[in-house]
KEKOL-473133 format. One record per residue: y, z, x of N, C-alpha, C in turn; residue number from 0. Coordinates in Angstrom, 3 decimals. Example, Ala and Ser with C-alpha at 12.3 -4.5 7.8 and 13.67 -1.06 7.14 Angstrom:
BEGIN
R,n_yy,n_zz,n_xx,ca_yy,ca_zz,ca_xx,c_yy,c_zz,c_xx,pos
R,-5.690,7.800,13.190,-4.500,7.800,12.300,-3.300,7.800,13.200,0
R,-2.250,7.080,12.850,-1.060,7.140,13.670,0.030,7.870,12.900,1
// end
This chain:
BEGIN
R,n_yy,n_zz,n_xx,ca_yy,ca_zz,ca_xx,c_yy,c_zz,c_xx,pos
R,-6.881,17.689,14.369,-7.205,18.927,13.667,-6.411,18.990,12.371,0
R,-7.054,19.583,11.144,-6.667,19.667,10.000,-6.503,21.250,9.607,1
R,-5.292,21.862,8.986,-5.539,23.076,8.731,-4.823,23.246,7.239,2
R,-4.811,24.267,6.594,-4.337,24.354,5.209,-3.592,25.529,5.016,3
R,-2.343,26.058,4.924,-1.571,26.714,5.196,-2.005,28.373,4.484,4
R,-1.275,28.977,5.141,-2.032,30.639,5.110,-2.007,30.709,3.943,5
R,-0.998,30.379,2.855,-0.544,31.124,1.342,-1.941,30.479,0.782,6
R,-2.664,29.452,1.410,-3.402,28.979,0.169,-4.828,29.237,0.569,7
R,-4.987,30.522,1.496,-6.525,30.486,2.394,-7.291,31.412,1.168,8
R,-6.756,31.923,0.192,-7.669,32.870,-0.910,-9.037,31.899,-0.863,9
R,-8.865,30.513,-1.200,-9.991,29.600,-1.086,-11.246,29.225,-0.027,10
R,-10.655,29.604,0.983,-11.050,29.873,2.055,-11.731,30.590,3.463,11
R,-12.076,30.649,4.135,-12.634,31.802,4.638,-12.401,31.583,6.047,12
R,-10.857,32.111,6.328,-10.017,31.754,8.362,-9.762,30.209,7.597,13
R,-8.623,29.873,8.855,-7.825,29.193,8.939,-8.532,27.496,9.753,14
R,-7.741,26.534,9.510,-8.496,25.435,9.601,-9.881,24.651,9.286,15
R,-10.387,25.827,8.246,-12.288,25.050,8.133,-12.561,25.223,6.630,16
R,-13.428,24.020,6.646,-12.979,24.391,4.703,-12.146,23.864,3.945,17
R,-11.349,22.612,4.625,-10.290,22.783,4.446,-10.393,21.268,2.775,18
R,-11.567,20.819,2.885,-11.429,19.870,1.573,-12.792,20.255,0.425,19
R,-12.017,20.041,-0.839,-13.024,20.729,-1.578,-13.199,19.531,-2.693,20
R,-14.624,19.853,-3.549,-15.082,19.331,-4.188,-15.428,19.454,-5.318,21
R,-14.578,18.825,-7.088,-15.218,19.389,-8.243,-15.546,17.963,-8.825,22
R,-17.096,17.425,-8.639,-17.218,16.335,-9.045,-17.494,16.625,-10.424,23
R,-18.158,15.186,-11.198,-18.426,15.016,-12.597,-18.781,13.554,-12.478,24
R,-19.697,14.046,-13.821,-20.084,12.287,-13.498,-19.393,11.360,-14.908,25
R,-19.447,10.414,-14.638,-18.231,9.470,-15.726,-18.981,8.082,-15.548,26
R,-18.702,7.296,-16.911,-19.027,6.092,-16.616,-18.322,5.145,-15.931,27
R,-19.481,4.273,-15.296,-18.918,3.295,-14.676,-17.553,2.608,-15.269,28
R,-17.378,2.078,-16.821,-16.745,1.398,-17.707,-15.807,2.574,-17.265,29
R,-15.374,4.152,-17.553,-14.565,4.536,-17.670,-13.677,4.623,-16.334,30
R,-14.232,4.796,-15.513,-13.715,5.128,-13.882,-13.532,3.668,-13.815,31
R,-13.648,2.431,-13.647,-12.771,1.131,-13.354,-11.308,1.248,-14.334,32
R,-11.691,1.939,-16.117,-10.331,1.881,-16.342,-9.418,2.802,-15.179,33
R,-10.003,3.877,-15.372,-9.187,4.718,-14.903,-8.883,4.097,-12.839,34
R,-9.403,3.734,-12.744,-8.690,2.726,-11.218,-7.916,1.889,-11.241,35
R,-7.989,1.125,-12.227,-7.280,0.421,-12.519,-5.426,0.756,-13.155,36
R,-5.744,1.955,-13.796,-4.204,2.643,-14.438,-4.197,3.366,-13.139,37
R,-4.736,3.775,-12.461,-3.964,4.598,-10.946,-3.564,3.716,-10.415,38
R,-3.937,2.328,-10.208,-3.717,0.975,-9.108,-2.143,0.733,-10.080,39
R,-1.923,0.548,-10.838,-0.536,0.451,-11.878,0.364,1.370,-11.625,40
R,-0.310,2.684,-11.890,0.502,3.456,-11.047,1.375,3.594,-9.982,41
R,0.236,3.179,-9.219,0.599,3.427,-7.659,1.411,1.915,-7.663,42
R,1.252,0.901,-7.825,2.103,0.352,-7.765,3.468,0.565,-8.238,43
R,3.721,0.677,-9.286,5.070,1.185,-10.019,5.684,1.788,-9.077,44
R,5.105,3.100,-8.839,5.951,4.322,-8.203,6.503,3.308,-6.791,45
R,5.245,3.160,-5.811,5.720,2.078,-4.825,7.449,1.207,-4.909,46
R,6.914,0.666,-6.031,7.780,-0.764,-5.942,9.314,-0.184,-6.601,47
R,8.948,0.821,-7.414,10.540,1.026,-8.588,10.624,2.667,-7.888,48
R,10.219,3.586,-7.793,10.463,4.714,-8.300,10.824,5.144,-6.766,49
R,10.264,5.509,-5.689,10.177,5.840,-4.361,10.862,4.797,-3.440,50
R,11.592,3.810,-3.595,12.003,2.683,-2.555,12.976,3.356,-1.798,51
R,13.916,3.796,-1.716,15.034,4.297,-0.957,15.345,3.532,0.026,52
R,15.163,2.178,-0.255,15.383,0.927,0.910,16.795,1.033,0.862,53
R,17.206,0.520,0.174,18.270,0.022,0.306,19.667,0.778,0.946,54
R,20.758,-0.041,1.989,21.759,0.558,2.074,23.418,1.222,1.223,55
R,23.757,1.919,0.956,24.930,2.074,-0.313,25.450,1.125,-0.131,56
R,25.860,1.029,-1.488,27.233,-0.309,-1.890,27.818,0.187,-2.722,57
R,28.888,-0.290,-3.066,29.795,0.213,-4.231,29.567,-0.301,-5.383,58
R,28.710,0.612,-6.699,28.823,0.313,-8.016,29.809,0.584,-9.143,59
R,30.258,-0.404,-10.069,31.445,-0.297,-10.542,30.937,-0.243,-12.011,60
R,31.848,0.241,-12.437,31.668,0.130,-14.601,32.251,-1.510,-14.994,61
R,32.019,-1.792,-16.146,32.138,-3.248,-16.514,33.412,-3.656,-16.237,62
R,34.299,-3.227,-16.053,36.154,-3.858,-16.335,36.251,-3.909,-14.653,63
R,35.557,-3.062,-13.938,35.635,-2.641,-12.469,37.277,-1.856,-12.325,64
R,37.190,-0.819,-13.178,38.042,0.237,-12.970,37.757,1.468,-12.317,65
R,36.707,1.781,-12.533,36.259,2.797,-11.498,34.681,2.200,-10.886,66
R,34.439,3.038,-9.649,33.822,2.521,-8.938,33.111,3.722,-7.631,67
R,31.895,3.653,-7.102,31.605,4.868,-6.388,30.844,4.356,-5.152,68
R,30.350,5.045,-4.361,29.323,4.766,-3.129,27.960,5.043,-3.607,69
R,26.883,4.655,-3.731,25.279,5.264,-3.699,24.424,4.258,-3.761,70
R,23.479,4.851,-3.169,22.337,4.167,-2.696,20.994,4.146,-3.548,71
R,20.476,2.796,-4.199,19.529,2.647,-4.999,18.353,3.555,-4.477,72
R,17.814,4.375,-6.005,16.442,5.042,-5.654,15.722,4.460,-6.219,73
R,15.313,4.349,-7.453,14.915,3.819,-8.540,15.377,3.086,-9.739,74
R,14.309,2.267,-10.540,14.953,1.827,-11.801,13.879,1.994,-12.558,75
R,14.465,2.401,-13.664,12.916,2.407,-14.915,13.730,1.976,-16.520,76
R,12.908,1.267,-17.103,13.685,0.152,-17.705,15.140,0.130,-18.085,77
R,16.235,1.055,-18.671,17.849,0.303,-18.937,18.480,1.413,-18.075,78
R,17.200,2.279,-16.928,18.341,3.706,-16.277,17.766,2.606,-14.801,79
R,18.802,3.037,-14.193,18.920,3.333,-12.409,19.619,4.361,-11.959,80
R,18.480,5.145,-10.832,19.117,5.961,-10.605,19.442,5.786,-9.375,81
R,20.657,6.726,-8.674,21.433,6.281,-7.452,21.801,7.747,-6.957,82
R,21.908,7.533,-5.234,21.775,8.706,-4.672,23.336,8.223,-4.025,83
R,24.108,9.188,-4.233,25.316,10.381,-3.712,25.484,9.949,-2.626,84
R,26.394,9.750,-1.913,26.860,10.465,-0.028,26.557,11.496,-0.436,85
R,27.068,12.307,-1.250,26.565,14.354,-0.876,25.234,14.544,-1.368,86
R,23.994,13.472,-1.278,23.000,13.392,-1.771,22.392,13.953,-3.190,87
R,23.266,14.057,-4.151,22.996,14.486,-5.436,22.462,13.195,-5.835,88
R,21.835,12.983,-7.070,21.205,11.496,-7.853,22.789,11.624,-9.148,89
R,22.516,10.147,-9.446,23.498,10.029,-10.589,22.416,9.088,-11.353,90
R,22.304,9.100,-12.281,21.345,8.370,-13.104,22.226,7.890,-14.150,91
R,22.391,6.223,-14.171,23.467,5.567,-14.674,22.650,4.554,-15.952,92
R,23.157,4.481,-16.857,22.546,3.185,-17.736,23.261,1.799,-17.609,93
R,22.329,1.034,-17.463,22.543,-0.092,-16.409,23.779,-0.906,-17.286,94
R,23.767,-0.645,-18.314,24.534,-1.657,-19.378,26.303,-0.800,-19.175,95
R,26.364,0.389,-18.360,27.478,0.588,-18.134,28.156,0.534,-16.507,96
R,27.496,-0.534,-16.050,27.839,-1.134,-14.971,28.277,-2.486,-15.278,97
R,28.737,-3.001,-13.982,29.414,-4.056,-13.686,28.325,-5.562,-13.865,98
R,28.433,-6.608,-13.859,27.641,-7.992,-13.856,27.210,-7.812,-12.703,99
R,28.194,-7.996,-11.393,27.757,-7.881,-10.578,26.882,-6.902,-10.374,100
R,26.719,-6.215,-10.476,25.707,-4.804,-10.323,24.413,-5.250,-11.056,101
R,24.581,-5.463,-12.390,23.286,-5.902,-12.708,22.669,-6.833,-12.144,102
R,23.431,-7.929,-11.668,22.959,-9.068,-11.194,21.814,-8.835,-9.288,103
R,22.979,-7.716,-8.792,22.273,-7.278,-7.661,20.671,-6.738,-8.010,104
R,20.766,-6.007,-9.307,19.367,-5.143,-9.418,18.101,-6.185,-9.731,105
R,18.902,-7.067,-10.646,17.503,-7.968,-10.901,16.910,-8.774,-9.714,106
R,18.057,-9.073,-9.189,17.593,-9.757,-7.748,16.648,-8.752,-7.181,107
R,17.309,-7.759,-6.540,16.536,-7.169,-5.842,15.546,-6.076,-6.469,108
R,15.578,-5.260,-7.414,14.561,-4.360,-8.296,14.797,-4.892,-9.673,109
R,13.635,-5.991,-9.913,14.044,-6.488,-11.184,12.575,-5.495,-12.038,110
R,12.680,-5.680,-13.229,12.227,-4.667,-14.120,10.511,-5.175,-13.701,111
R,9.737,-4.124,-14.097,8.758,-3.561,-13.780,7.364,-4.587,-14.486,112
R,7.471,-4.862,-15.671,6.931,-5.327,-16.536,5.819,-6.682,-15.852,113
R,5.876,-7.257,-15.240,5.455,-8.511,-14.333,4.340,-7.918,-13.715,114
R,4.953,-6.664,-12.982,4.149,-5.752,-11.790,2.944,-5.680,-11.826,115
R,3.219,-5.101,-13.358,2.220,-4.027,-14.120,1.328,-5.323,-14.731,116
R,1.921,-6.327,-15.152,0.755,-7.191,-16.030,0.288,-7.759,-14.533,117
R,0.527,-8.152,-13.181,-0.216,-8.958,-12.550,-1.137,-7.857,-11.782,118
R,-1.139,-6.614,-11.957,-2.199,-5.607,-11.693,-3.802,-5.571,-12.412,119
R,-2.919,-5.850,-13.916,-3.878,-6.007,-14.726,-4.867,-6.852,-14.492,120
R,-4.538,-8.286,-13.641,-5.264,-8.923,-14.010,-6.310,-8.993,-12.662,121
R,-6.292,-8.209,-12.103,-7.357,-8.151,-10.898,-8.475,-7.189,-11.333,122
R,-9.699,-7.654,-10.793,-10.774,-6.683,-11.029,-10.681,-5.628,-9.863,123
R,-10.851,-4.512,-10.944,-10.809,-3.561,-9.860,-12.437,-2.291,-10.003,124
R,-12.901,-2.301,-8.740,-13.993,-1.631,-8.586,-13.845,0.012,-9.047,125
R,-14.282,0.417,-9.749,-14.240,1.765,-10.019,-14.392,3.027,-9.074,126
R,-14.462,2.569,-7.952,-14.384,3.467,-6.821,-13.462,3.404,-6.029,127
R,-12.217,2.796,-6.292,-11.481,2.065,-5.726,-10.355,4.151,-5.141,128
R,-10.055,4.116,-3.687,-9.051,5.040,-3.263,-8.047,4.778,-3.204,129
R,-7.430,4.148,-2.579,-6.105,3.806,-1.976,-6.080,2.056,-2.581,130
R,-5.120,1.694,-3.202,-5.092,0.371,-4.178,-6.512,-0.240,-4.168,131
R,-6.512,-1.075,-3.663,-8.286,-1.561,-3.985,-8.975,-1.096,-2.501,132
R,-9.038,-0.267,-2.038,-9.895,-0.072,-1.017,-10.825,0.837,-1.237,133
R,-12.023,0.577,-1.023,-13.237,1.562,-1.147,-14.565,1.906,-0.032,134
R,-14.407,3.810,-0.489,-15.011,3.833,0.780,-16.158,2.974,0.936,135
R,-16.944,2.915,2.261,-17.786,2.507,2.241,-17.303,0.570,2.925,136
R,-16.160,0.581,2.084,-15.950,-1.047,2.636,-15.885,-1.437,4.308,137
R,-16.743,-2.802,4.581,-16.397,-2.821,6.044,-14.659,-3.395,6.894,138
R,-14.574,-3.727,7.978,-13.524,-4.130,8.196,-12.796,-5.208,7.977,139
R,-13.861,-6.772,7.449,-13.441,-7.766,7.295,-12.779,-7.737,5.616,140
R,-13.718,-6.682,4.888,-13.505,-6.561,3.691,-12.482,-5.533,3.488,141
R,-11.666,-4.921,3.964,-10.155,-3.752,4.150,-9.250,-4.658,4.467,142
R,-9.516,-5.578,5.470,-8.535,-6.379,6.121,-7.799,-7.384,4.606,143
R,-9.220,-7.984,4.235,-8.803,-8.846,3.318,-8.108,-8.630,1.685,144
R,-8.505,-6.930,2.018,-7.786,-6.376,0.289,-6.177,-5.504,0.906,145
R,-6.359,-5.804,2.303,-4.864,-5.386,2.647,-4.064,-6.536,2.537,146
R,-4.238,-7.914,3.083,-3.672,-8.810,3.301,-3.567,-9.441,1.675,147
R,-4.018,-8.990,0.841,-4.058,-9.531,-0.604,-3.229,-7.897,-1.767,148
R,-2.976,-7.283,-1.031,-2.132,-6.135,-1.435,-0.582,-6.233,-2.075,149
R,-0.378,-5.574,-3.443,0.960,-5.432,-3.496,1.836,-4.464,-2.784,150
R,1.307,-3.546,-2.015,1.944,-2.335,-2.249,1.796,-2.393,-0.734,151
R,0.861,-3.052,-0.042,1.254,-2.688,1.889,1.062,-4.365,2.379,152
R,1.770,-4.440,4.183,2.304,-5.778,4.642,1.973,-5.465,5.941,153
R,1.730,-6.573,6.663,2.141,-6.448,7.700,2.666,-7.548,8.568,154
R,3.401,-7.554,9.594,4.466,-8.756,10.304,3.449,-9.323,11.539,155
R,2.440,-8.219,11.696,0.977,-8.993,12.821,0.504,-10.149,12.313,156
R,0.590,-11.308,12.915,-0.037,-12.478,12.721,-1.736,-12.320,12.840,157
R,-2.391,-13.101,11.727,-3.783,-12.849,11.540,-4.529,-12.771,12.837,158
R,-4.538,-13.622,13.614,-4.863,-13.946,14.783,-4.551,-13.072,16.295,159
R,-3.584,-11.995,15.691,-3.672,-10.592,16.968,-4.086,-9.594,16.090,160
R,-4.696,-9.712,15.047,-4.855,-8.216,14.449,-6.321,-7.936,15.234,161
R,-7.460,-9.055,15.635,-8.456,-8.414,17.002,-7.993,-7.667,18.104,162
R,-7.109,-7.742,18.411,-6.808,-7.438,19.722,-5.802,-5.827,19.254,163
R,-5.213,-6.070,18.235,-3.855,-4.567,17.982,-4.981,-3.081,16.986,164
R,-6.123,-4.081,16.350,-6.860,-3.685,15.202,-6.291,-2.810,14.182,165
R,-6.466,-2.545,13.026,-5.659,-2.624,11.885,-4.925,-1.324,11.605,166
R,-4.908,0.023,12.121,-4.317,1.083,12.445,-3.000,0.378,12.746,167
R,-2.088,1.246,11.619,-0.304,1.105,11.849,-0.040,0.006,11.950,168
R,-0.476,-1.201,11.154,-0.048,-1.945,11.249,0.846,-2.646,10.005,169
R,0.129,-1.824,9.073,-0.074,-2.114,7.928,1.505,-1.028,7.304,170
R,2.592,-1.816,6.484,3.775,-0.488,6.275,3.810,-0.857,4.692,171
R,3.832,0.368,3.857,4.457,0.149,2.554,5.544,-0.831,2.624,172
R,5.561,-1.563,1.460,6.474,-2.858,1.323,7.532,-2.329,1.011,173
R,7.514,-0.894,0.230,9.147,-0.196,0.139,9.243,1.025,0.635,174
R,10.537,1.728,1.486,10.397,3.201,1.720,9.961,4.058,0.833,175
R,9.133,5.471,1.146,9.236,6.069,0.225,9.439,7.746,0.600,176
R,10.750,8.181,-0.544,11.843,8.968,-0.178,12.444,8.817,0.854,177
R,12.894,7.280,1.208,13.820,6.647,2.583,12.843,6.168,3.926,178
R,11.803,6.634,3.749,11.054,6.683,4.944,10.094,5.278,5.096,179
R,9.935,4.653,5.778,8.666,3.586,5.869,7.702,4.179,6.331,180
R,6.519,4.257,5.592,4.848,4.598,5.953,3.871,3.787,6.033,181
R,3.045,3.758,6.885,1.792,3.334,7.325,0.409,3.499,7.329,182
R,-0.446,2.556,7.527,-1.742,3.134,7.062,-2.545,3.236,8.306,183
R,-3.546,4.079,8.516,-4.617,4.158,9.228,-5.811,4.293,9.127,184
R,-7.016,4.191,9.662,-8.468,4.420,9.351,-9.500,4.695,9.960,185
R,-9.988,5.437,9.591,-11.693,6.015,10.235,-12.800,5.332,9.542,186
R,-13.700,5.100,10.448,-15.287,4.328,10.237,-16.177,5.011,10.508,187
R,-17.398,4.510,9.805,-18.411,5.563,9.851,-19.287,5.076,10.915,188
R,-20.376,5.885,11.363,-21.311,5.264,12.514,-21.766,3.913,12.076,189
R,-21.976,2.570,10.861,-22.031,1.547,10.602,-20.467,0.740,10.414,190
R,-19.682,0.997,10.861,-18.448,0.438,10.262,-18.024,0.399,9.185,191
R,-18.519,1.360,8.327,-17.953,1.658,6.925,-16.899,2.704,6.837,192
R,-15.692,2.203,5.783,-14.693,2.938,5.466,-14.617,4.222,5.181,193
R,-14.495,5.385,5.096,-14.991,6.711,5.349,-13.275,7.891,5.410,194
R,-12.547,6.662,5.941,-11.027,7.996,5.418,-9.826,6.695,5.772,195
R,-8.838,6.933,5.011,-7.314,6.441,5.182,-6.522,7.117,5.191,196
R,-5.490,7.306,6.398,-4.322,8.250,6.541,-3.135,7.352,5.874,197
R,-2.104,7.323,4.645,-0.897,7.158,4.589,-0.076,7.710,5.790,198
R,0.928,7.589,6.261,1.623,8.606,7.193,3.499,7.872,7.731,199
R,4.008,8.502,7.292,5.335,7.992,7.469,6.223,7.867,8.857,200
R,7.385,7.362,9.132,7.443,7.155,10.509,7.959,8.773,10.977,201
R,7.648,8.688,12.055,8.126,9.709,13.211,9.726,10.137,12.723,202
R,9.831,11.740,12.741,11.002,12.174,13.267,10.971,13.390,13.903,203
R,12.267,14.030,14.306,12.277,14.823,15.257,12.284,16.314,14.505,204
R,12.631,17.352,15.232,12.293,18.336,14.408,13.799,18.591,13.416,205
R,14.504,18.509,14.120,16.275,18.815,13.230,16.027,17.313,11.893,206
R,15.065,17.059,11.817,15.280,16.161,10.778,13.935,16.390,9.780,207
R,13.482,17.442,9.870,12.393,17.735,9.612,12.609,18.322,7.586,208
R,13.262,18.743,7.983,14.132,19.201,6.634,14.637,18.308,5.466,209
R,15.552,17.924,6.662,16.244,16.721,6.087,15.968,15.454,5.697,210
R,15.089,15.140,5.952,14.409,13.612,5.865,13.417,13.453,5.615,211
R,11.978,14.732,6.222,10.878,14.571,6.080,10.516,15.145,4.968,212
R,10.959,15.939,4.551,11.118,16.748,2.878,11.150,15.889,1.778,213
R,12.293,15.040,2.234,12.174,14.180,0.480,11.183,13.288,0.490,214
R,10.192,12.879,1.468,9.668,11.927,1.409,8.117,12.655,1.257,215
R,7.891,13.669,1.369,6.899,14.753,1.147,6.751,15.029,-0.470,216
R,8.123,15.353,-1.161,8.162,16.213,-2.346,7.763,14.105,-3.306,217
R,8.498,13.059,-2.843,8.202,11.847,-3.182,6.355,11.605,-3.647,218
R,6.193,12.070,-2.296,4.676,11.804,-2.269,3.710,12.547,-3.189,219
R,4.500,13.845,-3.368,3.465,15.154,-4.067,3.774,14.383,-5.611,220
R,5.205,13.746,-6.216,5.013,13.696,-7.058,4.426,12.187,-7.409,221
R,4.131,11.257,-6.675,3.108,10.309,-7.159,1.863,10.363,-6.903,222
R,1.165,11.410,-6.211,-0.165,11.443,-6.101,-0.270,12.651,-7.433,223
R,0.557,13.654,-8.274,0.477,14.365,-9.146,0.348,13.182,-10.198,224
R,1.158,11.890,-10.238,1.211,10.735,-11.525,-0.055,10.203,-11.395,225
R,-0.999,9.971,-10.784,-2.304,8.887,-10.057,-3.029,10.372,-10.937,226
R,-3.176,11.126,-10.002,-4.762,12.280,-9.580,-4.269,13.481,-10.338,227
R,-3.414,13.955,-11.324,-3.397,15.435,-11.895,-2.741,16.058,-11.221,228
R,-2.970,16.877,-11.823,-2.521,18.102,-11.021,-3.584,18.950,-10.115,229
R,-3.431,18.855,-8.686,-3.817,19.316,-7.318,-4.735,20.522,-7.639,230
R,-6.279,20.491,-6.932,-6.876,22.089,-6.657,-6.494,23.018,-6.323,231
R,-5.252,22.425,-5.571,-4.418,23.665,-4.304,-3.294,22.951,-3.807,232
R,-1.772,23.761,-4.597,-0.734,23.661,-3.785,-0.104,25.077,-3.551,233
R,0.698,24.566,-2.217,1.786,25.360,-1.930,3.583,24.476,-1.398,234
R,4.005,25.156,-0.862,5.012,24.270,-0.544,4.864,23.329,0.987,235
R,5.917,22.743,1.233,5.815,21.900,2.178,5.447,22.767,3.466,236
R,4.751,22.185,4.966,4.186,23.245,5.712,5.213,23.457,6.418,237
R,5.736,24.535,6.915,6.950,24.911,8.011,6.622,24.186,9.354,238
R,7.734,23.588,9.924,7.581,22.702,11.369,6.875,23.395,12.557,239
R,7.625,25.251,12.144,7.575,25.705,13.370,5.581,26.342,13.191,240
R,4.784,26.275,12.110,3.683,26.349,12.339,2.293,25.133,12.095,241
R,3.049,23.875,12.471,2.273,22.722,13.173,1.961,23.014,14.782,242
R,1.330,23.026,15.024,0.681,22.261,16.550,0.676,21.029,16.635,243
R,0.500,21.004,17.996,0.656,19.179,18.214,-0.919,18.992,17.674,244
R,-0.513,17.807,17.487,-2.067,16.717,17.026,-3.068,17.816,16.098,245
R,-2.115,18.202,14.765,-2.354,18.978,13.956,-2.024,18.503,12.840,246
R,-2.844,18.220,11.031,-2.184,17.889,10.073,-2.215,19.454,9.633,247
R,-1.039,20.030,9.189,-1.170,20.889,7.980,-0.784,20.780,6.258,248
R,-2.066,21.037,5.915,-2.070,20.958,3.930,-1.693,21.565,2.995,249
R,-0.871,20.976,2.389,0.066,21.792,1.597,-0.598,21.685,0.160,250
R,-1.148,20.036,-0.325,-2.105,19.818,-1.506,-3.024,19.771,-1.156,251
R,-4.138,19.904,-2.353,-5.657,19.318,-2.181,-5.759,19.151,-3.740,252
R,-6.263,16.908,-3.272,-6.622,16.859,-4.867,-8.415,16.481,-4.543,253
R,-9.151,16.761,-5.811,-11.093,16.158,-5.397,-10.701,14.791,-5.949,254
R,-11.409,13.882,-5.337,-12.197,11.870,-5.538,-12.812,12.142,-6.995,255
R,-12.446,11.495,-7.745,-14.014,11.772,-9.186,-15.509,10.865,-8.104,256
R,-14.834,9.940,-7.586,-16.007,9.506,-6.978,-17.153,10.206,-5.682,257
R,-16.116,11.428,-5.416,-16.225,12.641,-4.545,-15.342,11.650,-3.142,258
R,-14.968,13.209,-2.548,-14.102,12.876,-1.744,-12.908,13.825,-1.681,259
R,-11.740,13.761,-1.024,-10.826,14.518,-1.424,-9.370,13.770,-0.430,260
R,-8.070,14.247,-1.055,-6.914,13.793,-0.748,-6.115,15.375,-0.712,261
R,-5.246,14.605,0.397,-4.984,15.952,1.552,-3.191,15.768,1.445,262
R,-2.216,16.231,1.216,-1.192,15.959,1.287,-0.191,17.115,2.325,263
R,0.503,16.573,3.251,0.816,17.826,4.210,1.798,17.424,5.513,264
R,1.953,17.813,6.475,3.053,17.008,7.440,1.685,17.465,8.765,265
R,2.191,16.835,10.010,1.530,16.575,10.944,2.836,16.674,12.178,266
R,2.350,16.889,13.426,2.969,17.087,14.681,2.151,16.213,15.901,267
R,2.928,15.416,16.561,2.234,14.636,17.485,3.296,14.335,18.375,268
R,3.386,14.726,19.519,4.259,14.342,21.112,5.321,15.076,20.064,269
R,5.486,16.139,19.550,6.885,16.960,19.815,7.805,15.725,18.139,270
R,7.114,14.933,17.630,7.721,14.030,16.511,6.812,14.526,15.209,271
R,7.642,14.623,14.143,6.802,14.896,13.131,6.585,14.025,11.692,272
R,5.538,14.439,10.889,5.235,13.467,10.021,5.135,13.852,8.899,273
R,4.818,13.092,7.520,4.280,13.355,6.123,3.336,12.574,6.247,274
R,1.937,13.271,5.944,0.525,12.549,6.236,0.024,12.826,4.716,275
R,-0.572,11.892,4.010,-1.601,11.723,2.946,-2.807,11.063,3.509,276
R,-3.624,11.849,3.024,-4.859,11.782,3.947,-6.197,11.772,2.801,277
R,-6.926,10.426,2.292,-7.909,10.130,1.558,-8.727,10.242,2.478,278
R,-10.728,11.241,2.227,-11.324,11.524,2.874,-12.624,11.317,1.843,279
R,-13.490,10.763,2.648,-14.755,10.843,1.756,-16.115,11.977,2.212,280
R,-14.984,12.629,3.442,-15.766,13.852,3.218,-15.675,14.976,2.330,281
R,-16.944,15.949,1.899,-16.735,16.971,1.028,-17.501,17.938,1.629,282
R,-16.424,19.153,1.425,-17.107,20.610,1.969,-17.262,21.171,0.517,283
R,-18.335,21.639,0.613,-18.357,22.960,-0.954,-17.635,24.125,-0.591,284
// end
């Protein structure tokens, strides 16, 4: 069940129905592949540099290594990195007033962006494209094979059990995002055509609901705001204590130009909770 939180029902008429809306337009073919193509750049970027929160703290130092602090890589965007606090504040440092060693760690591990972005470029990308190159309508051999050819999602299932596990959660962003590792899922249509993809991050409990599932929510609102505009309908993140189990509640709603709509919101399942982004190629008027 899908519902869309009370502050934003003016749109609406009662609670849970209604809940995805639609302002199409029509565009050319030529223009909608560019424009898939700069969201696919996008979405990569943010992925790979901006949202990672992989990494564990280490100590970064200034060049002489006279002073020196604890924090944990968030991002880099070309001569800034920014770095998160023990008291979780960001410090946003220019890289040239760090240590060798320090630089040397970043290129290794978040080296600059520029590569990313040109080997994006060079893939054709279908102008209907939702979630990196996936489009509705695609069947399963053809999802499988633009997952397994993906920058931005992985998975550790060997080709040869993905019959038997089938491709639900299997699939995890290659970097955390706002600390969290997320996963993909999918619905088919009565022919086996692609028809919706859930993003959805891992499980936590409710005392962490705040704390953990928040930044990786407000993460999400602001790279689907960099991709898709600005949202038909926001409000803030949905309160824990008015999820139900095996309930998403919606906090955004952005429309598909290709029609369709994307759902941004947290979810409740066995008493664990989630941040669900939810691409749908259904449309309610």
């Amino acid at each position: 069940m899908i519902g869309f939180q009370e502050d934003n029902l003016d749109l609406w008429n009662g609670s849970f129905v209604g809940i995805f809306y639609l302002a199409s337009g029509t565009r050319s073919t030529q223009r909608s592949a560019v424009q898939s193509m700069h969201r696919l750049v996008i979405f990569i970027f943010f992925i790979v540099s901006t949202f990672v929160g992989a990494d564990e703290f280490r100590t970064w130092s200034n060049p002489d290594k006279t002073k020196s602090f604890e924090g944990q890589f968030i991002n880099r965007k070309e001569n800034r990195v920014t770095l998160q606090l023990k008291n979780f504040n960001n410090l946003v440092v220019d890289i040239n007033d760090l240590h060798e060693d320090d630089k040397l760690w970043l290129n290794q591990n978040h080296p600059a962006q520029a590569k990313v972005a040109a080997d994006a470029n060079t893939k054709t990308i279908n102008g209907n494209t939702v979630f990196d190159t996936l489009v509705f309508g695609d069947d399963r051999e053809t999802v499988l094979k633009k997952l397994n050819e993906s920058k931005i999602v992985a998975t550790t299932v060997a080709s040869a059990h993905i019959g038997r596990t089938g491709l639900n959660n299997i699939f995890h962003t290659r970097e955390k995002i706002g600390g969290l590792a997320c996963s993909l899922s999918f619905d088919w249509g009565s022919n086996g055509e692609l028809i919706e993809i859930t993003l959805q991050s891992e499980n936590k409990k409710l005392d962490e609901y705040t704390t953990i599932l928040k930044p990786c929510w407000k993460d999400l609102e602001a790279l689907l705001i960099s991709i898709y505009g600005n949202p038909k309908q926001a409000a803030q993140m949905p309160k824990a204590e008015k999820l139900q189990d095996s309930q998403m509640l919606a906090s955004h709603l952005w429309s598909l130009e290709q029609g369709g709509s994307i759902l941004l919101g947290s979810s409740k399942m066995d008493e664990k909770y989630q941040v669900v982004v939810r691409f749908t190629k259904t449309v309610y008027p």
